[in-house]
Backbone as CSV, one residue per row, in Angstrom:
resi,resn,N_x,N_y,N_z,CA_x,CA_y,CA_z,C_x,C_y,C_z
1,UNK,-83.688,-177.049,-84.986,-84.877,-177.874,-85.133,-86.094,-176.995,-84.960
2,UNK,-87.111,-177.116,-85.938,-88.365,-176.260,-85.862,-89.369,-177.429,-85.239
3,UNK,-90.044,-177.222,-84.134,-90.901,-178.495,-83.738,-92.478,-177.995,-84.530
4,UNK,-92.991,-178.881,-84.640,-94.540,-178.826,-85.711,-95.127,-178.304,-84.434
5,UNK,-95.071,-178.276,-83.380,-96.328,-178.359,-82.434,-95.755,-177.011,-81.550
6,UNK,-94.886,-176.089,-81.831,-94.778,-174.745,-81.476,-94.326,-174.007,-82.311
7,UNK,-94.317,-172.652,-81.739,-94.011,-172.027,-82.918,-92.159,-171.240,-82.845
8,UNK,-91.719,-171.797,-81.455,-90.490,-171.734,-81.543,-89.330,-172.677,-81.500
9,UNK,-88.331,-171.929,-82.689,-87.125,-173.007,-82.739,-86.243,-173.368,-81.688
10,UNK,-85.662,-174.616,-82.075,-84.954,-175.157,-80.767,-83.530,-174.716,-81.542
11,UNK,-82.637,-174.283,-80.934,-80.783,-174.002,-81.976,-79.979,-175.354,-80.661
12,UNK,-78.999,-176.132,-81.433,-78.122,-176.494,-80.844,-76.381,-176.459,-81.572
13,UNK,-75.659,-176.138,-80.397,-74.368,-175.846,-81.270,-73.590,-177.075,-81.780
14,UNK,-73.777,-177.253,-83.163,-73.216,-178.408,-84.144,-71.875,-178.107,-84.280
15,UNK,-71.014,-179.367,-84.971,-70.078,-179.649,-86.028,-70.408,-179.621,-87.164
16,UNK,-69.107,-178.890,-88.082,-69.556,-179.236,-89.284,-68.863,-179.604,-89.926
17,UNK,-68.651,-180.058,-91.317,-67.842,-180.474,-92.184,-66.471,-179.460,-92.021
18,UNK,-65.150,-180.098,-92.464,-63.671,-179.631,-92.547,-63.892,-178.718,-93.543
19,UNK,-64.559,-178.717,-94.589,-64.366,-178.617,-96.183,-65.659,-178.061,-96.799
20,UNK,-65.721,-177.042,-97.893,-66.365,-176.856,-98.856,-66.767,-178.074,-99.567
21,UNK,-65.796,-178.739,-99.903,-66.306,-180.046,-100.604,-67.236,-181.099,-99.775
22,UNK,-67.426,-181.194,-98.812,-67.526,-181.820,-97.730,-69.208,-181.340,-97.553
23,UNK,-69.268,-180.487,-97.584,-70.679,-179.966,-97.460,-71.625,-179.993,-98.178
24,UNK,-72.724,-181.036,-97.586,-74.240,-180.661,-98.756,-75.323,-180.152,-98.396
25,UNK,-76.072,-179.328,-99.004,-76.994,-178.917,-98.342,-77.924,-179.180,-99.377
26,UNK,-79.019,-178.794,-98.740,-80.644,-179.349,-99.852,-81.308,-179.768,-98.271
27,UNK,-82.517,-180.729,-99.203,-83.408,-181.249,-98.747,-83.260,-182.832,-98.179
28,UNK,-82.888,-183.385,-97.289,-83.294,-184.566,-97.346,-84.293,-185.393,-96.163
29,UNK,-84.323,-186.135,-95.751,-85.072,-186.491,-94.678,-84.509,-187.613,-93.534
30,UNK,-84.781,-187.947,-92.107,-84.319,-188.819,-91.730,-84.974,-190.305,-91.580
31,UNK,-83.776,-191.381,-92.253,-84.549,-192.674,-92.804,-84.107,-193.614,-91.638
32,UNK,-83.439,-193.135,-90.530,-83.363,-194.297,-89.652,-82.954,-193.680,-88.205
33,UNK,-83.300,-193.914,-87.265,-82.762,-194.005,-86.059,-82.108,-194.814,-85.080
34,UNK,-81.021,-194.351,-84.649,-80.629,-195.435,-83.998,-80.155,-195.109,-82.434
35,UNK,-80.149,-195.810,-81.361,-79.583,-195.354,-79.969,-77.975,-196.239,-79.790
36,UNK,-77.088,-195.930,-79.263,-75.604,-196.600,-79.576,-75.451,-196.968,-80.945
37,UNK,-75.268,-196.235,-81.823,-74.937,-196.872,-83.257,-73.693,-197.272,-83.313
38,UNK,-73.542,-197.779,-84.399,-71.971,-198.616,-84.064,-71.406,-197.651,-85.535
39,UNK,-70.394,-197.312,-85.479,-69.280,-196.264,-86.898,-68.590,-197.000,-87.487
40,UNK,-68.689,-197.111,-88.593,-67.956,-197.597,-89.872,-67.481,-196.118,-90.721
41,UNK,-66.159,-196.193,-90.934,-65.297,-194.682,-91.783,-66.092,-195.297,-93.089
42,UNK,-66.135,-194.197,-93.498,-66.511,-194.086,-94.809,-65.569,-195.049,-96.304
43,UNK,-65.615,-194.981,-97.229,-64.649,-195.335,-98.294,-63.256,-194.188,-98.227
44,UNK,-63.708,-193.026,-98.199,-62.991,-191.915,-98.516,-61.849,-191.958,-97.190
45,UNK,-62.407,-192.001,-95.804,-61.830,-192.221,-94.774,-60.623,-193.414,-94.825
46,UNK,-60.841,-194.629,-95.420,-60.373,-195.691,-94.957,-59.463,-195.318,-96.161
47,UNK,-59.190,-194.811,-97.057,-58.291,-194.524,-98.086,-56.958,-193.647,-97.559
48,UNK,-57.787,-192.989,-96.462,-56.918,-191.992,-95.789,-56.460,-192.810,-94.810
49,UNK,-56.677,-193.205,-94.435,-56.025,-193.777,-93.009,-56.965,-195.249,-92.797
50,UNK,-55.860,-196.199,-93.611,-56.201,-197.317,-93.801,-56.009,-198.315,-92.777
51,UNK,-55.318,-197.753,-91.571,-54.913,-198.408,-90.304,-56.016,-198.001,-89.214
52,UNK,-57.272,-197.310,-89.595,-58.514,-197.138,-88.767,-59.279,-198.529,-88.392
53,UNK,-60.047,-198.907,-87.852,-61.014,-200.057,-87.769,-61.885,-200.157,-88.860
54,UNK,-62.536,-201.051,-89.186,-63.601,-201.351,-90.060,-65.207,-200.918,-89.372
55,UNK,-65.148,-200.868,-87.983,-65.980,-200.976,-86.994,-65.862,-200.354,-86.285
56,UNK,-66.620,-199.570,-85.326,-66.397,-199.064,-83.910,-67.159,-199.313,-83.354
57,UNK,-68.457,-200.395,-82.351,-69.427,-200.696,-81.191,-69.782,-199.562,-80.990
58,UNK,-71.055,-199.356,-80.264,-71.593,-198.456,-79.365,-70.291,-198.351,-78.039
59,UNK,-70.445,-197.547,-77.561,-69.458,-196.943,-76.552,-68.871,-195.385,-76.554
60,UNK,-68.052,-195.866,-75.164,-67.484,-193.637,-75.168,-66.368,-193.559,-76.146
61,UNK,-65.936,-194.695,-76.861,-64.645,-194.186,-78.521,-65.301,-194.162,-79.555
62,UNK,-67.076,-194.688,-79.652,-67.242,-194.056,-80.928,-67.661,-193.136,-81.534
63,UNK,-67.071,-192.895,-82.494,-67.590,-191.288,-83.427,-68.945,-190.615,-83.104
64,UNK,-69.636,-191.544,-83.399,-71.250,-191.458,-83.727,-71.360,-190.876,-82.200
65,UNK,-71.047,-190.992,-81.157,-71.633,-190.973,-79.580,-72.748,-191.666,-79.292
66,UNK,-74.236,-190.877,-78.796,-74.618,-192.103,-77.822,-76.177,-192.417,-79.189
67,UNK,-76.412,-191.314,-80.008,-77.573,-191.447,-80.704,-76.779,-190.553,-82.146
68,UNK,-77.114,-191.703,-82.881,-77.607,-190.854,-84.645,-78.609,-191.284,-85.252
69,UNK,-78.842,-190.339,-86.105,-80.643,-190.120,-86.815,-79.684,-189.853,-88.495
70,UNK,-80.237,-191.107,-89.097,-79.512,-191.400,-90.345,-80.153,-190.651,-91.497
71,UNK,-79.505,-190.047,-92.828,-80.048,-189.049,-93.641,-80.159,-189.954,-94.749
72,UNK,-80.974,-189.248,-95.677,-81.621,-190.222,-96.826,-79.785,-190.225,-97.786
73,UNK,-79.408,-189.136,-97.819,-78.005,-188.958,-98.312,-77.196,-190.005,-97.522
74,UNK,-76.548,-191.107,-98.441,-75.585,-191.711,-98.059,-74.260,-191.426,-97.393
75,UNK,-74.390,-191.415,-96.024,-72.930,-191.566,-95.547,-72.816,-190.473,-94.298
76,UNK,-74.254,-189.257,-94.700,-74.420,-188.484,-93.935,-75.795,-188.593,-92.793
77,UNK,-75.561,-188.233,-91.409,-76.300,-188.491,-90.415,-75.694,-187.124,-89.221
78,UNK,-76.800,-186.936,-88.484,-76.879,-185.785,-87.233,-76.677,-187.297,-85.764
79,UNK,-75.625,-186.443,-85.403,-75.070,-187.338,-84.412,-74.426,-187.016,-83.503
80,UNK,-74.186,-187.839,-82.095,-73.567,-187.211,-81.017,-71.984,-187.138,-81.111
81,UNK,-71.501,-187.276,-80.566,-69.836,-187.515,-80.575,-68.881,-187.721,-78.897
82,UNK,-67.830,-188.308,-79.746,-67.066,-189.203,-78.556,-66.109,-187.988,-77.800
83,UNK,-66.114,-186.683,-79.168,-64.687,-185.325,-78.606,-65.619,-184.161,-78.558
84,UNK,-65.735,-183.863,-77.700,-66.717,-182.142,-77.067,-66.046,-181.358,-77.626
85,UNK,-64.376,-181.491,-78.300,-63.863,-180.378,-78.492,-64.324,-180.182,-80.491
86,UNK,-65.197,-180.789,-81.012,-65.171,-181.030,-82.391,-66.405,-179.535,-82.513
87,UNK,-67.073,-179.545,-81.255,-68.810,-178.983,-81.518,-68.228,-177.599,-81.247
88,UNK,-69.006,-176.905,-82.840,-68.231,-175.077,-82.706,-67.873,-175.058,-83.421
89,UNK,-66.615,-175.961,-83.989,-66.003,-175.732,-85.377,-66.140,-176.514,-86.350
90,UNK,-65.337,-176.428,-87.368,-65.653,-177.391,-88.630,-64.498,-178.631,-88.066
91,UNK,-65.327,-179.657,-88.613,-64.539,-181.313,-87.820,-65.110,-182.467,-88.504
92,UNK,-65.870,-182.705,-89.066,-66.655,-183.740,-89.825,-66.162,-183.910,-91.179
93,UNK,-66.569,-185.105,-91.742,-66.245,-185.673,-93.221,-67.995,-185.236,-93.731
94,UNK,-68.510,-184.596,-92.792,-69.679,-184.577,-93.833,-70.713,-184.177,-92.781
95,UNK,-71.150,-184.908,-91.621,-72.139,-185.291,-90.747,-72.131,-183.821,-89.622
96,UNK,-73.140,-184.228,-89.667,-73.550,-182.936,-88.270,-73.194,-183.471,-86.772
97,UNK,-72.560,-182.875,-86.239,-72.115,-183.331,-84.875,-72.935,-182.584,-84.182
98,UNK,-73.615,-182.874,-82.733,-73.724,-182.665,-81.464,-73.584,-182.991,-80.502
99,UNK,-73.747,-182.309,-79.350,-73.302,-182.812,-77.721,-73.997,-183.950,-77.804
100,UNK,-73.733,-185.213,-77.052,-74.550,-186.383,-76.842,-75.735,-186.027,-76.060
101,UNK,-75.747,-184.654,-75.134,-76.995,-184.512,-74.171,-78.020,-183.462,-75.147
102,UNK,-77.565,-183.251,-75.851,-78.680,-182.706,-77.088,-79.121,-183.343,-78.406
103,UNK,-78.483,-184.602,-78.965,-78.850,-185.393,-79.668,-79.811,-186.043,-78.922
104,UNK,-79.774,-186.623,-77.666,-80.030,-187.644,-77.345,-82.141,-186.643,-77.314
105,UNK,-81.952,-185.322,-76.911,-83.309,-184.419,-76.850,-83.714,-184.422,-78.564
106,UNK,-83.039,-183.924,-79.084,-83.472,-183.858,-80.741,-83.873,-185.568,-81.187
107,UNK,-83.202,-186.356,-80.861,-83.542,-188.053,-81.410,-84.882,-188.247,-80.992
108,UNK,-85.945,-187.607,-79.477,-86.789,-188.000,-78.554,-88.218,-187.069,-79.515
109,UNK,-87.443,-186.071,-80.459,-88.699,-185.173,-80.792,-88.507,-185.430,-82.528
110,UNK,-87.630,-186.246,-83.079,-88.098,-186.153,-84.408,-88.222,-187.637,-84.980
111,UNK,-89.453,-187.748,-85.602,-89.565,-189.196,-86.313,-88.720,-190.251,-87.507
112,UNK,-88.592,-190.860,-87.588,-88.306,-191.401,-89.158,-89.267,-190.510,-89.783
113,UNK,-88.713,-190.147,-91.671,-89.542,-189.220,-92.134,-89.728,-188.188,-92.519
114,UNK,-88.802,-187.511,-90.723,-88.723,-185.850,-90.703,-88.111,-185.403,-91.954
115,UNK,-88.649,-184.306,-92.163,-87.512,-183.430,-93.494,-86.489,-182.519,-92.671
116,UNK,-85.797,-182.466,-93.348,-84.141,-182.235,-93.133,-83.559,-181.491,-93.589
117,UNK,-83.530,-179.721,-93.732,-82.856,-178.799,-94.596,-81.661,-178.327,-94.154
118,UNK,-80.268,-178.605,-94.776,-79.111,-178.056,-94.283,-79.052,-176.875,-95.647
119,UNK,-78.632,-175.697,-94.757,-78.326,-174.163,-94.940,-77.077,-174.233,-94.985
């Protein structure tokens, strides 16, 4: 995260996608915030493992963890997580994972709005 109001970056250690395919990068921005979001698997997910929930509540089993900040790209969002062991390596269908105690700092400093460049 580059903050507008210094001139140094903040780094936190993410998840990332399993897959080449899995990965997008560009430009996009974040169109929603949320604190306990509730996880719904994707289409692609529920194809795979059709015995998942439709739903997961806010709580310590869901995916999302305690804060996600939703991307203009459908399906993809920067978010905490329920397994510490995911952050470091590749583990996602798409989404950026972080520790819940560093989402929850990145959710406090960026607006609806922000632009969004994944490298």
């Amino acid at each position: 995260y580059w903050p507008t109001a210094t001139a140094q970056a903040v780094v936190y250690p993410t998840s990332v996608p399993i897959s080449p395919d899995l990965t997008r990068l560009g430009y996009t921005e974040v169109t929603r915030k949320v604190v306990g979001p509730s996880w719904r698997p994707t289409p692609s997910m529920r194809e795979r493992f059709p015995e998942w929930p439709e739903v997961i509540g806010p709580g310590p089993d869901n995916p999302l963890g305690s804060h996600a900040l939703y991307l203009s790209w459908p399906f993809y969002r920067i978010h905490g997580t329920h397994d510490t062991r995911k952050i470091g390596r590749p583990s996602s269908d798409g989404c950026i994972g972080l520790y819940n105690e560093n989402i929850a700092l990145l959710y406090e400093q960026v607006a609806v709005g922000t632009k969004v460049r994944l490298v």
